[in-house]
N, C-alpha and C positions, 0 to 999 in steps of 0.2 A: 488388509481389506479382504472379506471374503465376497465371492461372487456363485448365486446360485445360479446353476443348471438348471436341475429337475428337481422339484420337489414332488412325494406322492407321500398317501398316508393312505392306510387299512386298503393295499391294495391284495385283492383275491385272485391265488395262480389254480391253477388244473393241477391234478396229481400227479404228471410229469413234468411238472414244470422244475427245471435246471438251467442257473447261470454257469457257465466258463467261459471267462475270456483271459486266456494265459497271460498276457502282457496289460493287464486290466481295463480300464475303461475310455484310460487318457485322463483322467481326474478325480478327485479324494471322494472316495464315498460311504458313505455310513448306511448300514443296514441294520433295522433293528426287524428279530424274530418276535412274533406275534403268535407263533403257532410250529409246533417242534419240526426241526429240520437237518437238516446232515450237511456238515462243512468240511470240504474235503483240503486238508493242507498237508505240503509234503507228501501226499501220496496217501493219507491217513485221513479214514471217515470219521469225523467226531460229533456224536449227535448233542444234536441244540435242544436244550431246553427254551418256553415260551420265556417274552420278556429278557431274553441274551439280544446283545450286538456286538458286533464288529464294525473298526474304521479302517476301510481299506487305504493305505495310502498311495500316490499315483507310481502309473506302473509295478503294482504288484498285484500277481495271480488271484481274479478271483470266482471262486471255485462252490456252489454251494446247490441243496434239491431238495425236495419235499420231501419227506420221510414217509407218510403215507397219510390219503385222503388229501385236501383242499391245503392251500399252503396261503400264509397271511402274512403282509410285512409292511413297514414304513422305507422310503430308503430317501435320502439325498446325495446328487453329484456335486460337487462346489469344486470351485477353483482359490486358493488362497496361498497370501503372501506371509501369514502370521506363523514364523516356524517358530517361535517364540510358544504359545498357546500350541501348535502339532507336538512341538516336543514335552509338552508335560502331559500328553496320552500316549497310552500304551500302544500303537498302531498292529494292525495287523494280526491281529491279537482278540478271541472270544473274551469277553468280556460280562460274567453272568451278577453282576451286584449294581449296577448304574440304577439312579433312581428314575427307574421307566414313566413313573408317569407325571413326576415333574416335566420329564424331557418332550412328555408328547403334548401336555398343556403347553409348550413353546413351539412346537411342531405343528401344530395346529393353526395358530396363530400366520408361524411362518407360510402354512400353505395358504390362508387369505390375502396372507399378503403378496403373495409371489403372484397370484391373479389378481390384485386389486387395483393393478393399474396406476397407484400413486404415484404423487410425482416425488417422495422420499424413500421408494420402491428400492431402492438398492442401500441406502441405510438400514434402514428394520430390519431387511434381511441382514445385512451384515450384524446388526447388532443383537436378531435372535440365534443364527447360529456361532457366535460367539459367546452366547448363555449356553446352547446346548453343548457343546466342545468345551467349555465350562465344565457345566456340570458331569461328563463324561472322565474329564480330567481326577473329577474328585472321587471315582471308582475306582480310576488307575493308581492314585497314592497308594492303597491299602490294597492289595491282592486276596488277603486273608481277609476281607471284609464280610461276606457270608456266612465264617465261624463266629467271630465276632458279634455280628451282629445278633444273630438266633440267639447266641448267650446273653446278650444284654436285653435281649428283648423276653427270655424268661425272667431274669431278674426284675425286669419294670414287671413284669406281672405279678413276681413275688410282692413286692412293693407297693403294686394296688390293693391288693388283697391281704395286709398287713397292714398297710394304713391308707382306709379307704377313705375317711373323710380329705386327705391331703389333696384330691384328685374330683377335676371336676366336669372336663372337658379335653378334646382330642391335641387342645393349643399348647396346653400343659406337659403332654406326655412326649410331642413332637420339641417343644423346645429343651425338655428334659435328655431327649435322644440325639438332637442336634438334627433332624430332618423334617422334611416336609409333612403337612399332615395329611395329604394326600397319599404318599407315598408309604408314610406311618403304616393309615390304617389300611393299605392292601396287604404290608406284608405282615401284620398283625390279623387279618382276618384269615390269611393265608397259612398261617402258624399256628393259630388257634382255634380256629374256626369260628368264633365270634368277632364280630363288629369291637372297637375299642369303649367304644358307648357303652355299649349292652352291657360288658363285662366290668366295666367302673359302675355302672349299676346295680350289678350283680355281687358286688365288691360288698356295696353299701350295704346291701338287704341280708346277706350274710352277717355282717357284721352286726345289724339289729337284730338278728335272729338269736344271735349268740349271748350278747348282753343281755338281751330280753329275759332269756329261759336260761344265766347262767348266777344274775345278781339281782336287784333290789334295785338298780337304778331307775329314775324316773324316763319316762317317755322326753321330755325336755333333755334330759343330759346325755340321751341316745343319740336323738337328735342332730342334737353339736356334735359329739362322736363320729356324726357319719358322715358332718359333712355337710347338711341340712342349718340353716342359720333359721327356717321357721318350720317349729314341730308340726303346723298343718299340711305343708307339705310333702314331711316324709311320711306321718301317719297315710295321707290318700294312696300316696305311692308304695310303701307295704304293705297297706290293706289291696291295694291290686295286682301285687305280684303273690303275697301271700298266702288273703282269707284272715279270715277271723274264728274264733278269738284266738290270741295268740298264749300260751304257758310263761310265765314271770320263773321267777326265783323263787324255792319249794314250791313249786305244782302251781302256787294263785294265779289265775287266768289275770292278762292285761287285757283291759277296753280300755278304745281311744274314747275321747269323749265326745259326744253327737252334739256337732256346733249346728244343725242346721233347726231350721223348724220341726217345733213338736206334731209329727203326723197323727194325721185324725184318725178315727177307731169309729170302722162304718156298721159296728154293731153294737156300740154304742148306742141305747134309747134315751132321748129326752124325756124326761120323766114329767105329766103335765103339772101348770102351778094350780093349786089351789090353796085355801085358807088353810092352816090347821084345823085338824078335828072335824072338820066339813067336808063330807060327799060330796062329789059333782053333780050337779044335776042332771036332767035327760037334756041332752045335744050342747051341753058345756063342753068345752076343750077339755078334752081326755077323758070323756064320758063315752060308757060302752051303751051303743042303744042294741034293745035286743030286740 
């Protein structure tokens, strides 16, 4: 059973602001960095990058300070009897690959609930931070997770943009990667500097571009190509990343085809009716009075 203390989230220190407490808190605490800071163990300053934590476990030193300007953090104190779950985390221990913001969507939770007065108030809490010491756990398997990861996440990129129709949404690439799609697309936009979206978009429109002005293929078989199962609207959606017209295969310009209504032409004159071979008369329709 675990039992919260304190719970707090996005709380703001001063720029001196420094925890030590040698002999720790009296109880297991998790700290996650929100904003770079300096952790001082064994004697040794080692700077924090944002999105790092550490699980202090009870009675052991802990040691940590703002690095410079304003200092940002989540922390929880709990007391728990599940050494079973403490021991498959790495304790005591920086910890920079845990999926942060899985962890804070349950963090969040946990802090409504810790003030919400319910009468299963100490359930949920047991049962959210047992997701989050969870999911903390699943950082600790893999130490080497960071290199790992950036590599397999150039590869999914490879792969979007190599077969861009395969690819259509962020649900796809997360269960492709084994993680959250929350979590996906921070550290995909973090790596790349686009959104996962934008660049499976980006994917597609390349890939129209290529066919378009490299073969003879139809606008329909591009289409499916990219990914697109009705060619109206990948035409809308090329035509608005693109312009028009777009170059085919040898030089022949493509046009999509104009599905909407034929636009009127305000210079256009109606020409007035009369008989064949018959002058109008004075003040008939289409008669010039001088």
């Amino acid at each position: 059973m675990i039992s919260i203390n304190t719970v707090c989230q996005n709380v703001r220190h001063k720029g001196n602001f420094e925890i030590c407490r040698p002999d720790g808190s009296g109880d297991d605490l998790l700290v996650i960095f929100k904003t770079s800071a300096v952790l001082i163990q064994n004697g040794e300053e080692i700077t924090v990058s944002p999105d790092s934590l550490i699980l202090y476990s009870k009675g052991t030193m802990q040691h940590y300070k703002t690095l410079c300007g304003s200092y940002v953090n989540h922390f929880v104190h709990f007391d728990t009897d599940d050494t079973e779950l403490m021991n498959g985390i790495k304790t005591d221990t920086l910890i920079t690959s845990a999926d942060i913001p899985a962890i804070e969507e349950l963090l969040a939770i946990l802090c409504r609930e810790n003030v919400a007065g319910s009468t299963n108030r100490k359930q949920y809490e047991n049962m959210l931070m047992q997701m989050i010491l969870m999911k903390i756990s699943e950082s600790s398997i893999n130490p080497d997770s960071d290199k790992s990861r950036i590599s397999a996440l150039e590869m999914l990129r490879t792969d979007i943009y190599s077969n861009a129709g395969s690819y259509s949404n962020i649900y796809q690439l997360a269960e492709k990667m084994n993680l959250s799609p929350s979590y996906l697309q921070a550290i995909y936009k973090r790596k790349f500097g686009i959104s996962c979206y934008e660049d499976i978009l980006s994917a597609k429109i390349k890939t129209g571009q290529y066919y378009l002005s490299t073969t003879d293929m139809t606008v329909k078989e591009i289409s499916d190509l990219c990914g697109y199962g009705n060619e109206i609207c990948f035409m809308k959606i090329f035509k608005k990343r693109t312009g028009q017209p777009r170059t085919g295969a040898y030089g022949n310009a493509v046009h999509f085809p104009h599905r909407g209504p034929v636009p009127r032409n305000p210079q256009r004159r109606r020409e007035p009716a009369h008989s064949p071979g018959k002058s109008p008369g004075p003040g008939s329709p289409g008669s010039f009075v001088r």
